[in-house]
N, C-alpha and C positions, 0 to 999 in steps of 0.2 A: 423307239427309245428317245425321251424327250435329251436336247444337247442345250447345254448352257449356251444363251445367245451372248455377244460379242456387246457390252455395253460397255460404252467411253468412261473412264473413272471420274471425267470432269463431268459435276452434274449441269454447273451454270456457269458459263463466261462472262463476263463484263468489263469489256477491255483488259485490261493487266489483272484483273482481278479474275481467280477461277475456283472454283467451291467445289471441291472432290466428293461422292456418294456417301465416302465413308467420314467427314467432315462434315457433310448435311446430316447423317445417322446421330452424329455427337449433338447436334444441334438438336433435332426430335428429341433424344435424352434429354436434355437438359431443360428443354418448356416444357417436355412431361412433366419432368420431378419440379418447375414453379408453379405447373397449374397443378397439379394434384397437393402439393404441399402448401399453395395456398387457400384449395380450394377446404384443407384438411383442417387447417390454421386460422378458419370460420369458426370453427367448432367453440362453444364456452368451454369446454376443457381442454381445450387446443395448449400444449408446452411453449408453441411458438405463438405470434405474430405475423400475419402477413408478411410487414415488412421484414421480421425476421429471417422468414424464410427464403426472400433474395439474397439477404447479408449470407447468410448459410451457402447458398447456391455458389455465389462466387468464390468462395473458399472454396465449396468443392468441386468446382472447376480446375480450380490449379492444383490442388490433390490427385483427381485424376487424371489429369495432362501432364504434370509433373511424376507421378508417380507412375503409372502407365509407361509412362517414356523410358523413365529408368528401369523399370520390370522390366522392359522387352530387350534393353539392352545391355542388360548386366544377368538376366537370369538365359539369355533366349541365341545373345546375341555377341557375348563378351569378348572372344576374339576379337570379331571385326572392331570395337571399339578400342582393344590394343592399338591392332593395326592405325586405326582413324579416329581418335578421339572426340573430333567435329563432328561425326555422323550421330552424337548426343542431342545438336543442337537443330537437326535437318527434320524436324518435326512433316514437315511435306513428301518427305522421302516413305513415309507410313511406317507400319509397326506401334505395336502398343500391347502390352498384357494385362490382361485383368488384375491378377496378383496384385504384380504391382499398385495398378491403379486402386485397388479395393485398401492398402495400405493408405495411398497418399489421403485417402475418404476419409478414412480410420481418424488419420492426425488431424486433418480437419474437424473432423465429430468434438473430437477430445477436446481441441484448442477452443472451437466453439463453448462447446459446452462448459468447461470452465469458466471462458468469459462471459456466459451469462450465470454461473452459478449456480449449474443443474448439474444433472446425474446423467455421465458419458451412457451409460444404458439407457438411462430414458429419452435420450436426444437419439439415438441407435433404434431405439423401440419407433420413432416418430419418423425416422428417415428411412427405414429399410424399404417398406412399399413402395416410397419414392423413385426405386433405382431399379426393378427388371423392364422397365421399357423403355431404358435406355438400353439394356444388355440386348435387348432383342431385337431394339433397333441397329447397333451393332454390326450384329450376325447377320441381320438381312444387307448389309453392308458389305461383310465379307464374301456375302451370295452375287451380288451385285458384282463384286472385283473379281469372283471365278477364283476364288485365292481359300486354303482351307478345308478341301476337298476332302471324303471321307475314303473306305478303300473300296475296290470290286466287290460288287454283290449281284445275284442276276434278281432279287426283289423287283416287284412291278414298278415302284416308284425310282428306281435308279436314274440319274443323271448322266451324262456324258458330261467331261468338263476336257475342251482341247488344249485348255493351257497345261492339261497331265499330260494327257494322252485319248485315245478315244475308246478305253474301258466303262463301259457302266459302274458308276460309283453311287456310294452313298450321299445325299446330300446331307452331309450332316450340318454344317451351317444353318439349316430350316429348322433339323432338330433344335439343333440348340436356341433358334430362335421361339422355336415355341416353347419347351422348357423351360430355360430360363427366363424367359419374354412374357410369352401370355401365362402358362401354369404358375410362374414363379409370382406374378401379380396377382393374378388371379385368390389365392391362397392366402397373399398376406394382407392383398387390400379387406379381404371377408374377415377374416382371424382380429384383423387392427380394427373393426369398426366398434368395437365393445372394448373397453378397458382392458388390457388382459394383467399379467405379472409382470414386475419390471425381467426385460431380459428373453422374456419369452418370444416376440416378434425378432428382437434379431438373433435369435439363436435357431428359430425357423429358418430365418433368410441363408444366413451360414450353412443349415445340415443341410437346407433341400439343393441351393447352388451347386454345394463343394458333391453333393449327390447326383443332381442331373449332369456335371460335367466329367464327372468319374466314370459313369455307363456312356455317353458318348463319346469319350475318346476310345473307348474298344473299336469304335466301327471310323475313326478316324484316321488320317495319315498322322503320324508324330513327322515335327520337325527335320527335314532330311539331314544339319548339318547336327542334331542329338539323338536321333532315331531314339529308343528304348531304353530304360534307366536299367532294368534286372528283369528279368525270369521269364524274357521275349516277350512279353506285351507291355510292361508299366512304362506309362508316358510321363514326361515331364509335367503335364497337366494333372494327370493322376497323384502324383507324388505333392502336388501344392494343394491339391484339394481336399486329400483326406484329412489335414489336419481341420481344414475347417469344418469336414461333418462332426469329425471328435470335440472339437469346439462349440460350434452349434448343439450337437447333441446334450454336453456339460451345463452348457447355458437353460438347454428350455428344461432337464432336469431338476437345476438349482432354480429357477423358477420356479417352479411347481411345487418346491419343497417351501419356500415363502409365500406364498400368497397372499401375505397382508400386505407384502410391498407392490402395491397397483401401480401401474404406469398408465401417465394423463396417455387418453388418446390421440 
């Protein structure tokens, strides 16, 4: 039975300075989504710019940092920010929610998009590909910290992880890194390489997400200090994600009912 090995959360030191695994995972995301979104933003029917696509980047950096931060600890984490308000601003202390962060992305899309005087969906349709491999870099993050663990299972691929205990669990971390990571790119970089309806790519991005995180939190641990929202199993993950498959599903529907509204590639 394979057992999660014992890795240092610090990837790199350099004097005072130290760069956490899960801090180098954000970083992977974010040169993915500029070489891919610039390599995308070559294209003659490219919505963006190259250079646009740094201006973008950097917005949605603080989107997700900002927003991330606030999800984990107003949806994840709220007590203790009664208790300690400061612990808002201890970004090194870790913690981060997707939710949240896919929010802060959100406003940035919109704010973007505005200021260049495009269509928040078709700036949405141009960026979704850009963003599962960061998600997946991520989760191989939180594989890495041993943090995130799924429940007992005797399945041949079981993990051991000591910072639970020394039950064979699920690794669900991998899941979700492949899911969301490679499947979820996989899907939209193929689908986004032809023009499709405006709306359609990220309303993909939304159902398939808010869907592969729905079925791996069955085989996950929920949060120990929220355990379970209703009916013994629904997670607090489950309860934020079906709105976005309903979302997504609504979206590549009313897509497909327009299709003279094309979105640039």
């Amino acid at each position: 039975m394979p057992v999660h090995p014992f890795i240092d959360p610090v990837a790199i030191t350099l004097g005072p300075f130290r760069l956490h695994w899960y801090g180098l995972m954000y970083l992977v995301g974010f040169l993915a989504f500029w070489w891919l979104g610039t390599r995308r933003a070559r294209r003659p029917d490219s919505l963006l710019t190259p250079h646009q696509v740094g201006d973008l980047l950097f917005w949605g950096v603080l989107g997700v940092i900002v927003g991330g931060r606030l999800g984990h600890v107003f949806i994840y984490n709220f007590d203790g920010f009664l208790q300690d308000p400061l612990m808002l601003l201890r970004l090194w202390e870790g913690g981060m929610a997707f939710h949240g962060g896919l929010i802060g992305v959100l406003l940035a899309v919109a704010w973007y998009a505005h200021r260049l005087g495009v269509s928040f969906l078709r700036l949405g349709d141009f960026v979704a590909p850009l963003i599962p491999i960061g998600l997946g870099a991520g989760r191989i993050g939180n594989w890495i910290n041993g943090e995130l663990w799924g429940k007992p299972t005797d399945l041949p691929w079981a993990m051991v992880f000591p910072a639970a205990d020394y039950l064979p669990r699920h690794p669900s971390q991998l899941y979700q890194a492949f899911l969301e990571g490679l499947v979820l790119f996989t899907v939209l970089w193929l689908v986004s390489r032809k023009p499709r309806p405006t709306g359609l790519i990220s309303g993909l991005f939304l159902a398939l997400y808010g869907s592969f995180r729905f079925l791996v939190e069955f085989v996950r641990v929920p949060d120990a200090h929220i355990g379970y929202l209703a009916f013994g199993w629904l997670t607090m993950g489950q309860a934020l994600s079906a709105p976005l498959i309903l979302i997504g599903l609504a979206l590549i529907l009313w897509s497909r009912r327009t299709p003279g509204q094309r979105a640039t590639a």
